[in-house]
N, C-alpha and C positions, 0 to 999 in steps of 0.2 A: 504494500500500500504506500500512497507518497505520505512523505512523513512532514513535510512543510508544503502544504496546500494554499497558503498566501499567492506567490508567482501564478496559481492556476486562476484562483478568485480575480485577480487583479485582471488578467488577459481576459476572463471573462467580460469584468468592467471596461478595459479599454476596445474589445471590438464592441459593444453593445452602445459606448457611449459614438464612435464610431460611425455605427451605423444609422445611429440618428439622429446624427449630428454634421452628415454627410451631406451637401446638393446636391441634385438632382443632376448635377456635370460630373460628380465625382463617384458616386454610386447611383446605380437605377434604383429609383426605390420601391418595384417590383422585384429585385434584386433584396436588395437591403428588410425587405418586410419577411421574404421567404427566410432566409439566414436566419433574424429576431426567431421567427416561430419552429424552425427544426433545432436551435439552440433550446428554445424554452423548452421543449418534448422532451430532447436529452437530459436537460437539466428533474423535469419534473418526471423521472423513472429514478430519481433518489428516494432513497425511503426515508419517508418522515423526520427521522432525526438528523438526518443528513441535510434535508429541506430547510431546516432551523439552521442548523451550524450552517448553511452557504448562507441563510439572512442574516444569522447574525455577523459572519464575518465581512457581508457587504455594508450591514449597518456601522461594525467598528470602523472600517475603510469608511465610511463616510466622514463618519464623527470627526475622525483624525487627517482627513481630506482639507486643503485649502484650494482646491479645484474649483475652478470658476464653475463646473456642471456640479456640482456637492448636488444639490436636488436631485438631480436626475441619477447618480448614485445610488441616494434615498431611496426614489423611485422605482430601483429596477427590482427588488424581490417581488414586487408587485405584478409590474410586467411582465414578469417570467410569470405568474402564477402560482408563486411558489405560499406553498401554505405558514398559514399567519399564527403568530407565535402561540 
């Protein structure tokens, strides 16, 4: 199992913030909606506790974020779908 899951979580957050944060000259966003929604799928075949721990470790990474997108951070366990605490 990986044993420092940070690096994974983060690449999660920077293509998602990415792709939505993309123009329409820089990604199709026929493109960019398919990708969000086969990531969420993948994402929400975690089991439950695993669900938590990716929110919460998207919520620390926010908290601890000076990211001009910190919102949209916030935002994204939601997006995903990912079940609430």
């Amino acid at each position: 199992m990986i044993q420092n899951y940070v690096p994974l979580v983060r690449a999660i957050i920077t293509a998602s913030l990415f792709l939505e944060q993309s123009s329409d000259d820089e990604v199709d966003l026929h493109c960019a909606v398919r990708c969000m929604e086969n990531m969420a799928d993948d994402l929400l075949k975690l089991s439950d506790a695993d669900q938590l721990a990716l929110r919460a470790e998207i919520e620390r990474i926010a908290e601890e974020s000076g990211h001009p997108y910190r919102d949209g951070i916030y935002a994204l366990p939601d997006q995903i779908g990912l079940i609430p605490k």
